[in-house]
N, C-alpha and C positions, 0 to 999 in steps of 0.2 A: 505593628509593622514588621516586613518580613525582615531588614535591617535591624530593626529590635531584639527579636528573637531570637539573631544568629547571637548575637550580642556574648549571648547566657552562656553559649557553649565553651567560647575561650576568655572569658573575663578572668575566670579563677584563676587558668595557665598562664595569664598576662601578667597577673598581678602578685604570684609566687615569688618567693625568693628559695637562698641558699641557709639562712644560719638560725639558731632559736637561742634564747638564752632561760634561765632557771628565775623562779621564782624568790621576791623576795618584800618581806611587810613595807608598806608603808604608811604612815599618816597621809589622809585625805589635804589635797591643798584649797587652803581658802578661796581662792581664785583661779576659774580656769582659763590661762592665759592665749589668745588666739593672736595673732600677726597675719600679716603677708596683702597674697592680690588684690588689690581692689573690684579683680572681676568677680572673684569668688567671695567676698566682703557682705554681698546682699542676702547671700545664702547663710552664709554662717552669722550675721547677722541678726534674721528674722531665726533660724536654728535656735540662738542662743537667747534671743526675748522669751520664745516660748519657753525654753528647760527653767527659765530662772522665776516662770509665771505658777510652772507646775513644782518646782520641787526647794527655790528658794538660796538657789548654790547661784554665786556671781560669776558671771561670764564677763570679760570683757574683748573685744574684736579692734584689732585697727587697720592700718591698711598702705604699710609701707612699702608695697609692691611684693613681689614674689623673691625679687633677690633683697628686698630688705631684709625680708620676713625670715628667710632661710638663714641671714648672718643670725638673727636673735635667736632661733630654734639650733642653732646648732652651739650658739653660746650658753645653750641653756635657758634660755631666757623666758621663752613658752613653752606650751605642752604641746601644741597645735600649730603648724603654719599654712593655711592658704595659700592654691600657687594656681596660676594660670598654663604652667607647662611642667613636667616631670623636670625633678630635681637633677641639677648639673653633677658631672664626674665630680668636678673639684667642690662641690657644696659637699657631695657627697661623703670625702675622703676629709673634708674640715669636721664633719661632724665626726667619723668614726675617731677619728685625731682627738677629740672631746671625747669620747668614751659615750654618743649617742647611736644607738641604731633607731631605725625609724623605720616605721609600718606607712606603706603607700595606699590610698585610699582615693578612688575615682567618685564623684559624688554627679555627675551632671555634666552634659553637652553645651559648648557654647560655641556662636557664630560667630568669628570678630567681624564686626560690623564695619564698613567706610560709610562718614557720614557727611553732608553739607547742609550750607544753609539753606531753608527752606525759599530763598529768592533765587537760588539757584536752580536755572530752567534748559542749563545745556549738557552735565553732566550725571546724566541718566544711569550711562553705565559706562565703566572702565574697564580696562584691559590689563593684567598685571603686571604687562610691560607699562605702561602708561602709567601707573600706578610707581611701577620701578622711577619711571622718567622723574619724576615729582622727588622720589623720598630720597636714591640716591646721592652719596658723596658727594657725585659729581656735579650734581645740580644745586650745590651751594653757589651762591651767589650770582647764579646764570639762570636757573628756571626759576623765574619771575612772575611771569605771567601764564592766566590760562591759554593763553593761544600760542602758547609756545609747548603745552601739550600736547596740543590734536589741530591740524588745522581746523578751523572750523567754530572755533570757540572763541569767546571774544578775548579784547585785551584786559581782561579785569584781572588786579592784582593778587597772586597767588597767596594765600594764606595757610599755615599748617601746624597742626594741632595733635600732640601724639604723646603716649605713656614715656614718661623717662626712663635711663637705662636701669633700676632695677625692678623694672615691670616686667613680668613673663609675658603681657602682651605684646612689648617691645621686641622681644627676644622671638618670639613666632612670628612677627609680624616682619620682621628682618631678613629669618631662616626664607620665609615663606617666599616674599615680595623679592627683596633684593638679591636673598640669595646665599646671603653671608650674615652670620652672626654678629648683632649689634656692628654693623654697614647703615650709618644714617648720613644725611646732611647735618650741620649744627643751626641751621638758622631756620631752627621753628620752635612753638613754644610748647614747653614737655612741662608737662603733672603727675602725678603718681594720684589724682585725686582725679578722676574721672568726671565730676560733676564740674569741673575748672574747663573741663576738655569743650562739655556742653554747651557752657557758657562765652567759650569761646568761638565754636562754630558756631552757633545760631545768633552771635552778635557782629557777625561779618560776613558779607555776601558771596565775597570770593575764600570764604575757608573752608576748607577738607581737616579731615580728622578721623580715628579710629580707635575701637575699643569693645567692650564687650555687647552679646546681643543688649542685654537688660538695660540697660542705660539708654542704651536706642528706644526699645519697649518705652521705656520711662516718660520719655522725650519726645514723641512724636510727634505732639505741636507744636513743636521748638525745630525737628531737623528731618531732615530728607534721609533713607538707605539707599546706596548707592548698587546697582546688578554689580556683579563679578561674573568677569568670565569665566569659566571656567576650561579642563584639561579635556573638553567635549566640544570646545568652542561657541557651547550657549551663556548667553550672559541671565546669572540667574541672584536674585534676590534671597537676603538672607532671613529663614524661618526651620518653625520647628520641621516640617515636610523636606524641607532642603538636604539642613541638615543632619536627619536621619536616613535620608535616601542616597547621600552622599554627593549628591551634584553640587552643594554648595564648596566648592572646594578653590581654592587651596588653604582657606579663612575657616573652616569648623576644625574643633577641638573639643578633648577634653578636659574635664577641670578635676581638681585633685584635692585631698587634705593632707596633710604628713601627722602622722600623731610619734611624738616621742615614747618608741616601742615600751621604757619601763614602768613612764608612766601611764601609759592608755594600756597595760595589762595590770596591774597590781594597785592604782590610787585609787582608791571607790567611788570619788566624784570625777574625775575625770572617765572612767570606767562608764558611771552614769549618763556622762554626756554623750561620750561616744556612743554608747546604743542609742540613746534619743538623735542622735544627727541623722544616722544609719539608719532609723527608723521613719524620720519623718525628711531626708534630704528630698523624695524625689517632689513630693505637694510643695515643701520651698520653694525647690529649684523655680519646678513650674509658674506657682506665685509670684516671683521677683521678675520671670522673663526669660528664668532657660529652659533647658532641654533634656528632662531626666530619665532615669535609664525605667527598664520595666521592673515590674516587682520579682521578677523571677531574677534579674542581674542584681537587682539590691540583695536580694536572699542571698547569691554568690558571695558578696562582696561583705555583706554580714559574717557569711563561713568563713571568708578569709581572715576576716581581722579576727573569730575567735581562734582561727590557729596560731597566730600570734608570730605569722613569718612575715621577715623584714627584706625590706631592702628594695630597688630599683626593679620596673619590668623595662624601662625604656629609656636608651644610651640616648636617645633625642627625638624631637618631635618626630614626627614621619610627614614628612611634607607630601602633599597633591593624595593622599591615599582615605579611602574612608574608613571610617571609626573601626569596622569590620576587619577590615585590611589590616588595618596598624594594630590591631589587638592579638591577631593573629600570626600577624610575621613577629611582634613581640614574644608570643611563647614557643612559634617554633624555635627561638632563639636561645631560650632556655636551656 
């Protein structure tokens, strides 16, 4: 796709940094320890069956959200952390504060998905003020019902279903919708386990909820995708054509891995995995439900990690901009 393509030309620029550090032995560690998104959990997941089927080195993957994942990778705690949005200033300055730098790694395209239950036959498509009306502060205790939405929709009781606060879905889905950083109501019921989220819309009529494309993929006998409007004023459904062509918008993203720059240069099993992710992220990605880049941005992002330069391409999500966009004011930034 012609979105694809451009992809290739500033991924490298995007994903540069300023600092490098020197070489030094280590012992390979028994265990390569992965944390973080539950969005990015499926990928790194099926990633880390296969390296452990071909080479016999233990992986293990959990999935404490993107701001869990980043307290334990900056405590040291993992090699790897999964994240649904580019690492915060202050994650950022807790890890150098620890004596870690860390290499950013883009691995695949996701659509956060809005979802209902499948006996839901009136909300087709929303608006992302509408969508505001619902999740907003303000609509603790007062938006109650769906016809207090939209006129038009019945009185059936409002249910709501969403990543808790240290999910990077949370955290885009906030910036995006509301407007404001971790800006929710408190009276809906939050998971950091996305299959809880499932089991929650598709067990109640009037429930809404939101999270990654894959899960939706997963589900689809189970729930409804909801159109989003989008910054064109057409209301459009979320897929791989969406978003790589960027009308899915203001809900597509990219997804990321963080490797602990001295380990994923110098430990030979972690060294190991990281070329097998790198190698086979984007047939995962695909496989589980996302959206992966082409083999020419992989090639990129391969060169990148073997230069072994660290650190942030992006101060925060880029809201309403496509992948292209946001990749590119990212390096003119640099």
């Amino acid at each position: 796709m012609k979105e694809n393509n451009l992809l290739k030309i500033s991924i490298a620029a995007a994903i540069a940094s300023t600092f490098t550090f020197s070489a030094t032995t280590f012992a390979a560690v028994d265990i390569v320890k992965i944390d973080g998104s539950s969005t990015v959990y499926p990928i790194s997941e099926a990633v880390a069956e296969e390296f452990q089927k071909a080479t016999g080195i233990k992986v293990t993957v959990g999935l404490s959200g993107t701001g869990g994942g980043f307290k334990k990778f900056c405590r040291g705690e993992t090699v790897i952390s999964d994240a649904s949005r580019p690492i915060k200033a202050k994650e950022a300055k807790i890890c150098e504060e620890a004596g870690i730098s860390f290499i950013e790694i883009p691995v695949a395209f996701d659509a956060l998905t809005v979802v209902v239950n499948k006996s839901n036959d009136w909300a087709k498509e929303l608006t992302p003020a509408e969508l505001k009306k619902m999740w907003e502060p303000a609509a603790q205790g007062k938006i109650m019902s769906w016809n207090q939405v939209r006129p038009g929709f019945p009185d059936q009781p409002l249910k709501l279903f969403g990543p808790g606060a240290d999910s990077g879905t949370f955290d885009y889905f906030t910036e995006a919708i509301i407007e404001k950083s971790k800006a929710i109501r408190g009276d809906f019921t939050a998971s950091e386990d996305d299959n809880v989220l499932v089991q929650g819309v598709s067990g109640d009529k009037g429930a809404i909820g939101y999270f990654g494309l894959a899960y939706y993929v997963e589900n689809k006998d189970k729930l409804d995708a909801v159109a989003v409007q989008n910054g064109a004023g057409k209301f459009v459904l979320p897929s791989v054509e969406t978003t790589m062509d960027g009308s899915y918008n203001p809900l597509a993203r990219p997804l990321f891995i963080y490797l602990n720059a001295t380990k994923a240069a110098f430990d030979p099993n972690v060294k190991k995995f990281v070329e097998f992710y790198l190698k086979n992220a984007g047939k995962m990605a695909q496989e589980v439900g996302y959206i992966p880049f082409s083999n020419e941005e992989y090639a990129a992002i391969t060169e990148h990690y073997r230069t072994l330069k660290t650190g942030t391409a992006f101060e925060k999500p880029a809201i309403g901009l496509s992948v292209k966009q946001m990749l590119e004011l990212s390096a003119a930034n640099k």
